[in-house]
C-alpha positions in Angstrom: 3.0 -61.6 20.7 2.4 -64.9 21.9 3.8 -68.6 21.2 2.2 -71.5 18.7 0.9 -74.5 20.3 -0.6 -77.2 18.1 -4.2 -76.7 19.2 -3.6 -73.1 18.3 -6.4 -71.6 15.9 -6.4 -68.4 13.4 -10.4 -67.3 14.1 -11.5 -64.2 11.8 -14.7 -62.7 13.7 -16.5 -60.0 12.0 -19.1 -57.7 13.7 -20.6 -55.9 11.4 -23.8 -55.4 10.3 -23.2 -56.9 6.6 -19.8 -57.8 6.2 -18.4 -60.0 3.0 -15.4 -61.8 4.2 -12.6 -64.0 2.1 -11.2 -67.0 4.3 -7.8 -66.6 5.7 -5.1 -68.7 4.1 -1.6 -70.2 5.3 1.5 -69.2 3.8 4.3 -72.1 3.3 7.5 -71.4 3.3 9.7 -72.4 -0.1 12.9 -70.4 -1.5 12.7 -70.3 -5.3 16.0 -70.6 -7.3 17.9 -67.6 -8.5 16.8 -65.2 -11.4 20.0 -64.5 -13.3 17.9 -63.0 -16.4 15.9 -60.3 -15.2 17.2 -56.8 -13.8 16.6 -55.6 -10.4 14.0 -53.8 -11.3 12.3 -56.5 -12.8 12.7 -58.6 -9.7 12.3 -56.0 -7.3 8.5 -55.2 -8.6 7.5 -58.7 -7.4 8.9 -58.5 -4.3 6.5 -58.9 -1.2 7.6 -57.0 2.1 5.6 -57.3 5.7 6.3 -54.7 8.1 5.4 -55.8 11.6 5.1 -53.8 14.5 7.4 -55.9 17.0 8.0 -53.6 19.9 5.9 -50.4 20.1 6.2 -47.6 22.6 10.3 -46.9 22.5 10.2 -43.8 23.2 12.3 -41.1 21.8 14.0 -44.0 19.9 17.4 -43.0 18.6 19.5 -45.9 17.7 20.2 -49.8 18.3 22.3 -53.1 17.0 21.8 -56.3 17.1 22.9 -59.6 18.7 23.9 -62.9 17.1 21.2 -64.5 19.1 18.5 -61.7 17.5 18.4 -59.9 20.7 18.0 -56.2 19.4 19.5 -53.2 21.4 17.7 -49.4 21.4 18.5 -46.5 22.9 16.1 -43.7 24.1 17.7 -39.9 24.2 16.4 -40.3 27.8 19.3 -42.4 28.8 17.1 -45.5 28.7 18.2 -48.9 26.5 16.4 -51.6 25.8 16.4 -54.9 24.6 13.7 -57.1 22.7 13.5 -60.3 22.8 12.6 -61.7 19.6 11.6 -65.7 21.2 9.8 -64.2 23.4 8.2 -60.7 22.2 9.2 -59.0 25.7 11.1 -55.7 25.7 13.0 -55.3 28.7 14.9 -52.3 30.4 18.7 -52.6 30.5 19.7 -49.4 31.7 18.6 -46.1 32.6 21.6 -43.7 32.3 21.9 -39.8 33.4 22.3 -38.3 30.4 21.6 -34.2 29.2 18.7 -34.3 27.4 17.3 -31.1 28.5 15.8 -29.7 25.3 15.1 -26.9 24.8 18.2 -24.9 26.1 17.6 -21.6 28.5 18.0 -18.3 26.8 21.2 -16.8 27.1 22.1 -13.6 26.1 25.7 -14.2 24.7 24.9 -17.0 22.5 22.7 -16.2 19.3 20.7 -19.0 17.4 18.3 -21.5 18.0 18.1 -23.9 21.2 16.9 -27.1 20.1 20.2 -28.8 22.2 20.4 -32.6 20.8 22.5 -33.9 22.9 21.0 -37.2 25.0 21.9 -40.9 24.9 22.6 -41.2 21.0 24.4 -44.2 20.3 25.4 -47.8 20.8 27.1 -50.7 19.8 28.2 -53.9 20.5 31.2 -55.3 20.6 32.2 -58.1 18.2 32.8 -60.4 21.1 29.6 -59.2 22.9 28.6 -63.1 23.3 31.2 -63.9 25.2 32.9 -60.8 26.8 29.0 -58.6 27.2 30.7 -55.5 26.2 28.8 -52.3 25.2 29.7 -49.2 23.5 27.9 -46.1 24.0 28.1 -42.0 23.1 26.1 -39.7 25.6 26.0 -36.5 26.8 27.3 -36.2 30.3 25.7 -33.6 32.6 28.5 -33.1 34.9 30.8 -31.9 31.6 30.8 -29.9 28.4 31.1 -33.0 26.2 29.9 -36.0 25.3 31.3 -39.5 26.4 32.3 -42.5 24.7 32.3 -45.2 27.3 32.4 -48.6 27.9 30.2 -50.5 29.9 29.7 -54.8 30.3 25.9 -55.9 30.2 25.1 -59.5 32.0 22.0 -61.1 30.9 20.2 -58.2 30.4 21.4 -56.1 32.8 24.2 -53.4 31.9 26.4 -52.5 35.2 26.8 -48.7 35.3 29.7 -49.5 37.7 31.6 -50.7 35.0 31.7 -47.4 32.8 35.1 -46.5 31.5 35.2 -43.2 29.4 37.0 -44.3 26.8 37.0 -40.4 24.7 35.5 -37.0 25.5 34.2 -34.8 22.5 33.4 -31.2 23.6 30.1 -30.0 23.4 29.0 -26.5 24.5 25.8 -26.5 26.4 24.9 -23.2 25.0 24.0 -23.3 21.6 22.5 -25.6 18.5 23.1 -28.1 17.1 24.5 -31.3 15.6 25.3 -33.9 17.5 25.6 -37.0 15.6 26.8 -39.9 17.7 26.2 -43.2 15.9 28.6 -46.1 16.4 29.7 -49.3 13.9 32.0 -51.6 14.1 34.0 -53.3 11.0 35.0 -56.5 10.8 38.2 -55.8 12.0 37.5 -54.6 15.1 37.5 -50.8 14.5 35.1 -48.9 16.2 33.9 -45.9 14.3 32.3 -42.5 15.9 30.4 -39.9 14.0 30.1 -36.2 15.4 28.0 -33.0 14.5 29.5 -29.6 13.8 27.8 -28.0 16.8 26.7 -25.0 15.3 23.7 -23.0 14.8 21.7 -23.8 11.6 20.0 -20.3 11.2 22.7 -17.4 11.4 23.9 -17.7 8.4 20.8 -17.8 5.3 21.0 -21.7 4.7 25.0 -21.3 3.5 27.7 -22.7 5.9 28.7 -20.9 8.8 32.2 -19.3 8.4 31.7 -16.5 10.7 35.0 -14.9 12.3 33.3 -12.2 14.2 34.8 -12.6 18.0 31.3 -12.4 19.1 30.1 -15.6 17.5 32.8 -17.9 17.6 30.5 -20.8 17.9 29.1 -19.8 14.1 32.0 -20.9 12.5 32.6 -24.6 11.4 36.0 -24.2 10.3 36.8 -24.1 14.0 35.0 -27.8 14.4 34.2 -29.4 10.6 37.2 -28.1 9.5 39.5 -27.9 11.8 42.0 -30.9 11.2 42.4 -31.1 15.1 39.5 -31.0 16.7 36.8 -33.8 16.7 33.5 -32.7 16.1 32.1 -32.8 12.2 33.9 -36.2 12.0 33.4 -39.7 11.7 36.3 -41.0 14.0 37.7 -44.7 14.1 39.5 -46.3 16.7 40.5 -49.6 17.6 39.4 -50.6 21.6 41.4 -52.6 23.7 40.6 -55.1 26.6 42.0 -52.9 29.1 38.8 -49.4 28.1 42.0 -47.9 25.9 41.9 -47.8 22.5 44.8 -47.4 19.4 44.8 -45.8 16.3 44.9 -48.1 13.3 46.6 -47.5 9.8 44.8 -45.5 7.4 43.5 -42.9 9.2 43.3 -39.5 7.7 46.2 -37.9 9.8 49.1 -39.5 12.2 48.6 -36.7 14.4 52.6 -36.3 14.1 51.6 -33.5 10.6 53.9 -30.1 11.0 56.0 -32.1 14.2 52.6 -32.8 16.2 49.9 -31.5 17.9 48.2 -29.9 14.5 45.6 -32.8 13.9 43.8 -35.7 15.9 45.0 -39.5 14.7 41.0 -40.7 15.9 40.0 -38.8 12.6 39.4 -41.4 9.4 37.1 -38.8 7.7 36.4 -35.0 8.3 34.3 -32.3 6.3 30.8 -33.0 7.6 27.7 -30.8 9.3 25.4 -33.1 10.9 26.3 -37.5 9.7 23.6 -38.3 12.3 23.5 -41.8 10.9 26.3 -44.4 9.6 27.0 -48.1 8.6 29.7 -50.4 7.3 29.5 -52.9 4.5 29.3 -56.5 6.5 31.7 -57.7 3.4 33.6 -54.9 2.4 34.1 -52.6 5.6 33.4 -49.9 3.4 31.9 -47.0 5.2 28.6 -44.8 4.7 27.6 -41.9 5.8 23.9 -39.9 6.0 25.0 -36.6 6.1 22.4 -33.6 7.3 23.0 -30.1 4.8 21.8 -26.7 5.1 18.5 -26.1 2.7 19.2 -23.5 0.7 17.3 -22.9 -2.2 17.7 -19.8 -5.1 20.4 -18.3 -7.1 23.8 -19.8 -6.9 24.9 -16.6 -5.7 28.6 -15.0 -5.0 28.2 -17.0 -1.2 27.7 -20.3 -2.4 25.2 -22.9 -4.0 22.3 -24.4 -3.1 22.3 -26.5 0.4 22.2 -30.3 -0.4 21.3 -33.2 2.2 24.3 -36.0 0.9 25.0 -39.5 1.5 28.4 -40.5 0.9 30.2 -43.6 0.9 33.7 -44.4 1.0 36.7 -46.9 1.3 39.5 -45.1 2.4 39.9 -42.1 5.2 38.7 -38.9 3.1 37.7 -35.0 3.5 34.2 -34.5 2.6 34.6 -30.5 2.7 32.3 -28.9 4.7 32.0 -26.3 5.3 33.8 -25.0 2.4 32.2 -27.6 -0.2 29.4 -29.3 -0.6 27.5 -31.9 -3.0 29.3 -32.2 -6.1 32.8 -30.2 -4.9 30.3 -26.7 -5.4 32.3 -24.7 -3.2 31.8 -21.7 -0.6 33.1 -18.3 0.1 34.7 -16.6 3.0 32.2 -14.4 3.9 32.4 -11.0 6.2 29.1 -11.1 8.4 29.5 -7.5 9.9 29.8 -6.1 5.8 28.1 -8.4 4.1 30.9 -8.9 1.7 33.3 -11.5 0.4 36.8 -11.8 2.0 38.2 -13.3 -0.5 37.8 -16.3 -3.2 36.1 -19.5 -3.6 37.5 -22.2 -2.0 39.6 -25.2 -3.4 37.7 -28.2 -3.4 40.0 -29.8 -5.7 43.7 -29.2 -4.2 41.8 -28.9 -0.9 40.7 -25.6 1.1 43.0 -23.5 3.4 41.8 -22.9 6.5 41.6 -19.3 7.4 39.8 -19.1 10.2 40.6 -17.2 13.6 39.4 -20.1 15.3 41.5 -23.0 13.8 43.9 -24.7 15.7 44.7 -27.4 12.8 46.0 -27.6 10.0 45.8 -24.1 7.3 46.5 -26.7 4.4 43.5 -29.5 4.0 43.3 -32.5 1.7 41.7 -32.3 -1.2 37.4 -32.8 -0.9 35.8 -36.1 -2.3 32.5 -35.5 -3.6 29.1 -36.5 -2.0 28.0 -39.7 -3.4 24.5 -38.8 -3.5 23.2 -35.0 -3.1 20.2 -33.5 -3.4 18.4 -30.1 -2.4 14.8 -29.6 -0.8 13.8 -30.0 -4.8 15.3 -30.4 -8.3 12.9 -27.6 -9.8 15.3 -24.4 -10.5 17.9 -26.4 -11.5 20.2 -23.7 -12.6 22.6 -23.8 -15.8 24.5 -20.7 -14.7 26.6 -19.6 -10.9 25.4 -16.3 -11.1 27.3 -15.4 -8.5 30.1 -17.3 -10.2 29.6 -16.8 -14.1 33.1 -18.9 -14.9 32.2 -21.8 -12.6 30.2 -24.4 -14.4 27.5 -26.9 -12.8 27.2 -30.5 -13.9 23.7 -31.2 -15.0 21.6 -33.4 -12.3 22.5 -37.1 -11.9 19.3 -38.9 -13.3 19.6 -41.5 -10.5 19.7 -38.5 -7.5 15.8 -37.1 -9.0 14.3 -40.5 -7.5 15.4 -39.0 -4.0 11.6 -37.2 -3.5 11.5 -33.6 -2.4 10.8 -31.7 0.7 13.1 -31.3 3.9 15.6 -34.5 3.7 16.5 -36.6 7.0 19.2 -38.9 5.5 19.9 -41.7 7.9 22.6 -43.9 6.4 20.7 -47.9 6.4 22.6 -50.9 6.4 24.3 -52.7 3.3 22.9 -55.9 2.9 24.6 -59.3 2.6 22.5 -62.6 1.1 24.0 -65.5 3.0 22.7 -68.6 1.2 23.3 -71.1 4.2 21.0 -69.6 6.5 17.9 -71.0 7.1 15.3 -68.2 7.3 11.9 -68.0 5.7 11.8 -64.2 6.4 15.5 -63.4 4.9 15.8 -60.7 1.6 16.1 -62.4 -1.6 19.9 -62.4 -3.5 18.9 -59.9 -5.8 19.3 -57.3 -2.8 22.8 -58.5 -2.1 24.7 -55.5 -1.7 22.5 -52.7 -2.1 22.7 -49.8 0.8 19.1 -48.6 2.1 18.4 -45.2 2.7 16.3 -44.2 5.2 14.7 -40.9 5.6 13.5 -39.2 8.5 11.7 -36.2 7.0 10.7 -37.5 3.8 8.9 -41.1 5.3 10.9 -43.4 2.6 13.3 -46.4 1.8 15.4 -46.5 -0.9 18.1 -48.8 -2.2 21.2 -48.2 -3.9 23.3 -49.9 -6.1 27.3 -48.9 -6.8 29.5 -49.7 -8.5 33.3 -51.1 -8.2 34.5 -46.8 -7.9 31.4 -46.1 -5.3 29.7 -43.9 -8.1 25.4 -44.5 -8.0 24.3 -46.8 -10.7 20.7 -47.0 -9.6 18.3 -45.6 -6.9 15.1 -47.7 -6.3 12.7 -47.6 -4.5 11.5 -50.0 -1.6 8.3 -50.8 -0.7 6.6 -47.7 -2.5 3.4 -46.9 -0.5 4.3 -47.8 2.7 4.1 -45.6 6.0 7.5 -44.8 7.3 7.3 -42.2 9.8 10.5 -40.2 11.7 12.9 -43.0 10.5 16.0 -43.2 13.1 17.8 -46.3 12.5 18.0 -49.9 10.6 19.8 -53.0 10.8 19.2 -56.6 9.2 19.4 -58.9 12.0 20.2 -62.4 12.1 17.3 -64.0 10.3 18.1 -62.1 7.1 15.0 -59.2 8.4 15.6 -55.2 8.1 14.5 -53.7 11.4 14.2 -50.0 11.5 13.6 -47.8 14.3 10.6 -45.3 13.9 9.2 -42.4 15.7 12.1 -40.6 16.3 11.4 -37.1 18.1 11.9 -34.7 21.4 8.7 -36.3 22.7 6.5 -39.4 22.8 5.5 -40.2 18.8 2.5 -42.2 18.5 4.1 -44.8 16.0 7.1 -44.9 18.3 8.8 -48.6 18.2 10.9 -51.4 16.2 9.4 -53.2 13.4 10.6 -55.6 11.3 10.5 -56.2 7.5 10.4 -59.4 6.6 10.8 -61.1 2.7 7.0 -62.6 1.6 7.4 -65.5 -0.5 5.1 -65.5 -3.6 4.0 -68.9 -2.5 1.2 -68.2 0.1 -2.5 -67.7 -1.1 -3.7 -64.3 -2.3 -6.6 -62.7 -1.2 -10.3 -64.2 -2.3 -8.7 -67.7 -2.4 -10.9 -69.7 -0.1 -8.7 -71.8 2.6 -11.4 -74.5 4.3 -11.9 -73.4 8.2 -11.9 -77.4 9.2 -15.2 -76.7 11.6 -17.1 -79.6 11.5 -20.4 -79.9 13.9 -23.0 -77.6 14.4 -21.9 -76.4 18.1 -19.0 -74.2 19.6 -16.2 -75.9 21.2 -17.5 -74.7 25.2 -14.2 -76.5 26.2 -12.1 -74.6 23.6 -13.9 -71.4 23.5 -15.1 -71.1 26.8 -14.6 -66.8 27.5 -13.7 -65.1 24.7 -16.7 -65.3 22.6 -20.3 -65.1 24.0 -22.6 -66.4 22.1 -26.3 -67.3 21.3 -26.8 -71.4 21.1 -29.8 -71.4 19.2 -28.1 -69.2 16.7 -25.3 -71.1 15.1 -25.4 -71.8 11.5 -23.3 -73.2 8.7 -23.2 -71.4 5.4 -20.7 -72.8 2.4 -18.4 -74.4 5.1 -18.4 -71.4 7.6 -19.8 -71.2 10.8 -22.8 -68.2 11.4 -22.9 -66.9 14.8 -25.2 -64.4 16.3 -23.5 -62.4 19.2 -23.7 -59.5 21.4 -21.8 -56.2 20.3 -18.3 -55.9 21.4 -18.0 -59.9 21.6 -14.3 -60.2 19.6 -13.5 -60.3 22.6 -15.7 -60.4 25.7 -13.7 -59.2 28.6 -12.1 -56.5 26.9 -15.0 -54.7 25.1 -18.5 -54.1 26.5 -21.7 -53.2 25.0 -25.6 -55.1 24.7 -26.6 -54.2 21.6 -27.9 -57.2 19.6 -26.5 -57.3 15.8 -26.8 -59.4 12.7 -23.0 -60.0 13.2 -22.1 -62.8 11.4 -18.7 -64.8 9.7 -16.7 -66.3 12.2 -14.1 -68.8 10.5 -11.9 -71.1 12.3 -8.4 -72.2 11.3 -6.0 -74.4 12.9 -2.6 -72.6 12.6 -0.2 -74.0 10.5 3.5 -75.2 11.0 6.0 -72.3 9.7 5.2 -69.0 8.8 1.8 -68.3 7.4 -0.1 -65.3 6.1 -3.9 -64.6 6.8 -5.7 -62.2 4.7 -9.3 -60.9 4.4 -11.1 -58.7 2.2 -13.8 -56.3 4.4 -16.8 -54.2 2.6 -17.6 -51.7 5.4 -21.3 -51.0 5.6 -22.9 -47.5 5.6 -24.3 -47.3 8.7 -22.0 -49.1 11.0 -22.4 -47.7 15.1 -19.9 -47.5 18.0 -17.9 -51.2 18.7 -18.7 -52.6 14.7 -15.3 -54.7 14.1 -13.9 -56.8 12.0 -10.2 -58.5 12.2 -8.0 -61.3 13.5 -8.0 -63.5 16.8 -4.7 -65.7 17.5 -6.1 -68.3 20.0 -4.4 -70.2 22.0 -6.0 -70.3 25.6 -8.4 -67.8 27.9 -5.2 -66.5 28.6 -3.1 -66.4 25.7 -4.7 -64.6 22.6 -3.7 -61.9 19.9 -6.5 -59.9 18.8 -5.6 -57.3 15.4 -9.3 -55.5 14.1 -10.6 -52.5 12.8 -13.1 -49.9 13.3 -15.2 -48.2 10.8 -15.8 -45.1 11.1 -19.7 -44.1 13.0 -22.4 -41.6 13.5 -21.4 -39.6 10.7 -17.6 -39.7 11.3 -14.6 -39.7 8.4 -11.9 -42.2 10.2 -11.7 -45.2 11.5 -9.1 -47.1 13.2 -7.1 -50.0 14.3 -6.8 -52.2 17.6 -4.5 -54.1 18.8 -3.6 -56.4 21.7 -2.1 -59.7 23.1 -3.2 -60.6 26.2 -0.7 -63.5 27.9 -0.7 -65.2 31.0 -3.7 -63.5 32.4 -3.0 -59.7 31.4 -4.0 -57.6 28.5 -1.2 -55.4 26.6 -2.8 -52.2 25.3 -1.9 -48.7 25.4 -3.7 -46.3 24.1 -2.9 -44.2 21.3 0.1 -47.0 20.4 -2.2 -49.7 19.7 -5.1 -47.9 18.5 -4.2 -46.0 15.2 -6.0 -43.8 13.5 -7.1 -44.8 9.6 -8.0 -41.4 7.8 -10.4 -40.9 5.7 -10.8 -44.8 6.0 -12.1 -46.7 2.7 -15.6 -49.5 2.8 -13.1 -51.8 1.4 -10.4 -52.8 3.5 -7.8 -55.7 3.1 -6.4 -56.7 6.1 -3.5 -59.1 6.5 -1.9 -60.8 9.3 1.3 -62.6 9.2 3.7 -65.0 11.3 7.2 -66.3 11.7 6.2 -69.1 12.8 6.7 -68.6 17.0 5.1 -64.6 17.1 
């Protein structure tokens, strides 16, 4: 946006035919003490959350992390990253990267299944040093090879040297088929670097159970050569330790030495294996504990003599761990070897509990696996159908539903593992999460638009499920981290093209101490003129029409005259209300109550104008709806040092079906 000067003034214009307008009022920042009494809930229903559209037009946005000095990272799947600047508002390029991203995949005759290839630029971190030694972390897909890289690079300033890659790991990937690609990155506080990979496999051969096909023909359908396959490393989260030197070592506590049946049976990277598609992880800032969003098959019906229902699972965990797939899934319900060309069983359920064997024709691991921890959370496209009975499996028994897991919605899931946030009392942030949040893990999902927070318990079993900011628009969630100043920033818009809500946006804590709505704030306009000096372009304006009415200044002005070298238009209007701020120290709210008239015409607006100069203004409005028409929309644009910022269909979003009373709000940090 723009920065505060002291002559700086918050100016609510509103040009509508009859418009009845509530001042704006400041906000002022004060933390209150801690609530030791009530429950999270409790506390949680007060809460006040401000999402704010920081950086839009990111497109194809896939992941990101976070500086100490707030500077935020993203990644495009086009093999572009980015970095926003959160003094400044800018968003800068930092690298554009050949990467495959060709999506979708040509037919090919051999290979059976959907083409919706994945692969891309999907992941980045930085490393713990990164303020001192700039270096960067990142999982593509190369174009020149079958696989995808993890490589090193060093950014200065904010320019990353492609010169400086070293390929630190190679996963395969077969440019032939579907899907699953995963690719996040974390680090722990130690200095581990952690890797997730998909199971590259097709999601539609197999009628929504896991594929374990051993036909010759379709090798590629079977997930016991990649998920479960104790040496190969796809379907894993992996977790290395890099060195100075673009090497890396293996630390303690990995799931295997890769020295199991005298070597060469099992890949030391692994820390936790069993999984289809864990497109999105995080670590625990204070405990290192690792989680997990973990795409599932969607299966739906009876429990038959196959397997169960297909669950979407989140899991979380403290120690290297199977996680089963794809011979288990959710709560340990296990799969059965299945022949494709007789539609038959080869044999019996697996062992969740003692751990599977692995029979496939494709292994090259292990036969013997560890036993399978559970999914911490799972749940299925919906609850209804819940069956008491395997049919399929009359001796097996199924635990009834975990009351916490029916808060989880319904519908295809998207689970995208948030971060785990910490309360640090010592910082000084008006925008930080309050303490009652410390230590619940957000959920983010990218099918089902919505937030939720978690709270476990000392054995990592779900306590509660709550939701966050209930009603709010969250659209293709990809990513979220709490950066520096104690906000959540989430990527949104996620997709294999451009997304019209596309960007970073931050969430930021609302104390309870700013004005509400209808409370009258005085606009400190004295006089009976219009500062010419002060406002000398961006409103025209009639002289002989000023008024003042109960402390607010009346002006008469031509259409389209919020702001005068942007819109156009000659129609004279009734428009009335504009009322003059100066903007306070600190973070401050503004907030207006609009009745929308009936017959409103093309260019009617009402909203928000952050003044500084001619040539350094915000402008946020809306649009009723016209002519006869159902929707109406939003605007918005900063224009700074002589230019104008506004892209259409980014700035301009629709508002269905939009209401004659409209509360608009418009906040600040204090410097955007």
């Amino acid at each position: 946006m723009l920065g505060k000067r002291s002559a700086s003034l918050l100016l609510f214009l509103a040009l509508l035919l009859s418009v009845l307008v509530s001042t704006p009022g400041a906000a002022h920042a004060a933390e209150a003490p801690a609530d030791t009494e009530s429950t999270f809930a409790e506390l949680s229903a007060a809460d006040e959350f401000e999402k704010v559209l920081v950086a839009p037009g990111i497109s194809q946005p896939m992941s990101m992390d976070i500086a100490d000095d707030g500077r935020v990272f993203m990644t495009s799947r086009d093999g572009v990253i980015r970095v926003y600047h959160p003094h400044t508002g800018q968003v800068s390029v930092v690298a554009e990267l050949s990467v495959f991203d060709d999506h979708p995949l040509p037919p090919n005759p051999d290979f059976e299944g959907s083409k919706n290839q994945e692969g891309g630029l999907l992941g980045l971190a930085l490393d713990p040093d990164f303020e001192t030694n700039g270096r960067v972390y990142v999982y593509y897909t190369s174009r020149e090879e079958n696989a995808h890289y993890l490589s090193r690079y060093i950014i200065e300033g904010d320019a990353l040297d492609v010169a400086s890659e070293i390929v630190m790991l190679e996963v395969p990937y077969n440019k032939t088929h579907c899907c699953h690609v995963a690719g996040d990155l974390e680090f722990d506080s130690a200095g581990n670097l952690y890797l997730s990979t998909g199971d590259e496999s097709p999601p539609d051969l197999n009628q929504q159970y896991s594929p374990l096909d051993s036909r010759p023909t379709h090798w590629y359908n079977d997930d016991r050569r990649t998920s479960g396959n104790t040496n190969d490393l796809r379907g894993k989260v992996l977790r290395i330790t890099p060195q100075p030197d673009g090497t890396y070592t293996i630390p303690d506590g990995n799931l295997f030495t890769g020295d199991e049946e005298g070597g060469g049976k099992t890949r030391p990277e692994i820390y936790a294996m069993g999984f289809r598609n864990p497109f999105r992880i995080s670590i625990d800032p204070e405990t290192d504990r690792l989680h997990i969003g973990n795409y599932g098959p969607d299966r739906l019906g009876e429990w038959t003599e196959r397997g169960p229902w297909g669950f979407d699972q989140y899991m979380a965990t403290s120690e290297a761990a199977n996680f089963g797939y794809p011979y288990c899934i959710g709560n340990n319900y296990p799969y059965r070897p299945w022949d494709y060309a007789t539609n038959q069983p080869l044999g019996d359920f697996y062992d969740c509990e003692n751990g599977p064997v692995n029979d496939s024709p494709n292994n090259t691991g292990l036969e013997q696996l560890p036993p399978v921890t559970p999914a911490t959370i799972y749940y299925p496209r919906s609850w209804a159908g819940w069956p008491e009975s395997w049919v399929g499996w009359p001796a097996q028994e199924i635990n009834p539903i975990p009351e916490p897991f029916l808060n989880m919605g319904s519908g295809a899931g998207g689970p995208m593992s948030g971060p785990v946030y910490r309360y640090d009392a010592a910082l000084q942030s008006d925008t930080k999460f309050p303490e009652h949040y410390d230590g619940r893990w957000f959920l983010l999902d990218f099918h089902r638009g919505h937030v939720k927070t978690v709270e476990l318990d000392e054995n990592e079993t779900v306590v509660a499920i709550d939701d966050f900011m209930p009603g709010q628009t969250w659209s293709g969630l990809m990513d979220g981290e709490f950066g520096p100043d104690g906000s959540l920033y989430v990527l949104e818009g996620g997709s294999f093209g451009n997304s019209p809500n596309a960007g970073l946006y931050r969430v930021d804590y609302v104390s309870g101490d700013d004005p509400g709505p209808g409370q009258c704030v005085t606009d400190e306009f004295a006089g009976t003129e219009l500062d010419r000096e002060l406002w000398s372009t961006i409103v025209r304006e009639n002289p002989d029409g000023y008024r003042q009415v109960d402390g607010v200044l009346e002006i008469d002005m031509l259409q389209g005259d919020m702001i005068s070298n942007h819109l156009s238009g000659n129609i004279n209007t009734t428009a009335q209300n504009l009322v003059m701020t100066p903007v306070p120290d600190g973070r401050w709210v503004a907030e207006v109550t609009v009745e929308l008239p009936a017959n409103s015409v093309n260019h009617d607006q009402a909203g928000f104008i952050i003044y500084d100069d001619d040539q350094n203004f915000t402008k946020a409005a809306f649009f009723p709806p016209y002519s006869g028409a159902a929707d109406g929309r939003f605007e918005y644009l900063y224009h700074e040092n002589g230019e104008i910022r506004y892209q259409g269909g980014i700035d301009n979003a629709t508002v269905a079906a939009a209401p004659l009373t409209l509360h608009l709000r418009l906040t600040s940090d204090g410097d955007n």
